[in-house]
N, C-alpha and C positions, 0 to 999 in steps of 0.2 A: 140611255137618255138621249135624246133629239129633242131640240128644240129651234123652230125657223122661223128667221127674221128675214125681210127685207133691208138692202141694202141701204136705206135711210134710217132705218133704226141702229142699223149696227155703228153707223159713222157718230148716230149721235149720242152714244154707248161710250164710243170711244174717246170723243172730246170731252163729256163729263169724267171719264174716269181717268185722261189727261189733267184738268182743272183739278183733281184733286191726287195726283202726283206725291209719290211716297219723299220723294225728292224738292218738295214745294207745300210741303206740313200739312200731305193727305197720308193715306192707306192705299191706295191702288197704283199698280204700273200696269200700263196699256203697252202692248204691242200688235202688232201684225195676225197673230195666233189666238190671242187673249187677252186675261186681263187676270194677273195675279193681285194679292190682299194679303196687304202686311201686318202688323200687328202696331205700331205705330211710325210717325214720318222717320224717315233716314236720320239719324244724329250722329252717325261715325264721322271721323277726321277722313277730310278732302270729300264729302258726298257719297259717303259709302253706309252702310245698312246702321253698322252700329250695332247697339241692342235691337232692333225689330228687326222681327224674327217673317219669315215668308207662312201664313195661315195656311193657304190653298190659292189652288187657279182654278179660274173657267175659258175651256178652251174650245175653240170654232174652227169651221173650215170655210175658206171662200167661195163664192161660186158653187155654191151646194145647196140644194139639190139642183140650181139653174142657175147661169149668173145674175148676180145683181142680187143675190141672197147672199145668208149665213147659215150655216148649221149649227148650231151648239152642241158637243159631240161629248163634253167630258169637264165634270166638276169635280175636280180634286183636293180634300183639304189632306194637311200634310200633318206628320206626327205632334209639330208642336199645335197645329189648329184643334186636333183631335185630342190634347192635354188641357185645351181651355172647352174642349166639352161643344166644339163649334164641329156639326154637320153637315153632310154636302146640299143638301138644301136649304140652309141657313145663309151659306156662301153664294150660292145662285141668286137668292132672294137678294143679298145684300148689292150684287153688281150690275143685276137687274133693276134695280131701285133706282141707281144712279141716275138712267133714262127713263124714269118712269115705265118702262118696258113690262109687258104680264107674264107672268110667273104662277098662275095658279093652278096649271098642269103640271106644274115642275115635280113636286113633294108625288106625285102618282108615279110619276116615270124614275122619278131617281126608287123611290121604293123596291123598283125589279131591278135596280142595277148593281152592278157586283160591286163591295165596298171596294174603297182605294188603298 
């Protein structure tokens, strides 16, 4: 699976799924690489996970295929995402949503892709 944003999409990817911060009573942590999806906000003692549990990640490369792009290279949902019956196109859909960003080629391309 590929999928290629412009560099203005993906920043504004990133500050939604900042604003909704596993750590600030969302589901998502953004980083540099991606964007993992929890299960619910962080409620452990000192800011730590607690009961929510990591679902899966979607993960990118910069400057790819030119800079000033994204690639989307790999949506991974994780044993516990895969116990709540949650799919890797479900996961793409859901962090793609956050920017309004399009997703309707996704569910095709993940289709060929080896599960995780």
């Amino acid at each position: 699976m590929e999928l290629v944003f412009p560099e203005e999409q993906a920043v504004q990817l990133l500050r939604a799924a900042e604003e909704q911060d596993v750590a600030a009573g969302g589901v998502f942590s953004a980083g540099p690489g991606g964007v993992q999806v929890w299960s619910e906000p962080w409620n452990g003692d000192g800011g730590t996970s607690g009961s929510s549990v990591q679902l899966g990640s979607v993960e990118w490369t910069a400057n790819a295929p030119t800079r000033s792009y994204i690639t989307i290279h790999r949506c991974r949902v994780t044993r516990a995402g895969q116990a709540r019956g949650i799919e890797p196109a479900d996961l793409l859909k859901r962090v793609l949503d956050l920017a309004g960003l399009p997703h309707a080629a996704a569910r095709a391309n993940l289709a060929a892709a080896e599960p995780s």
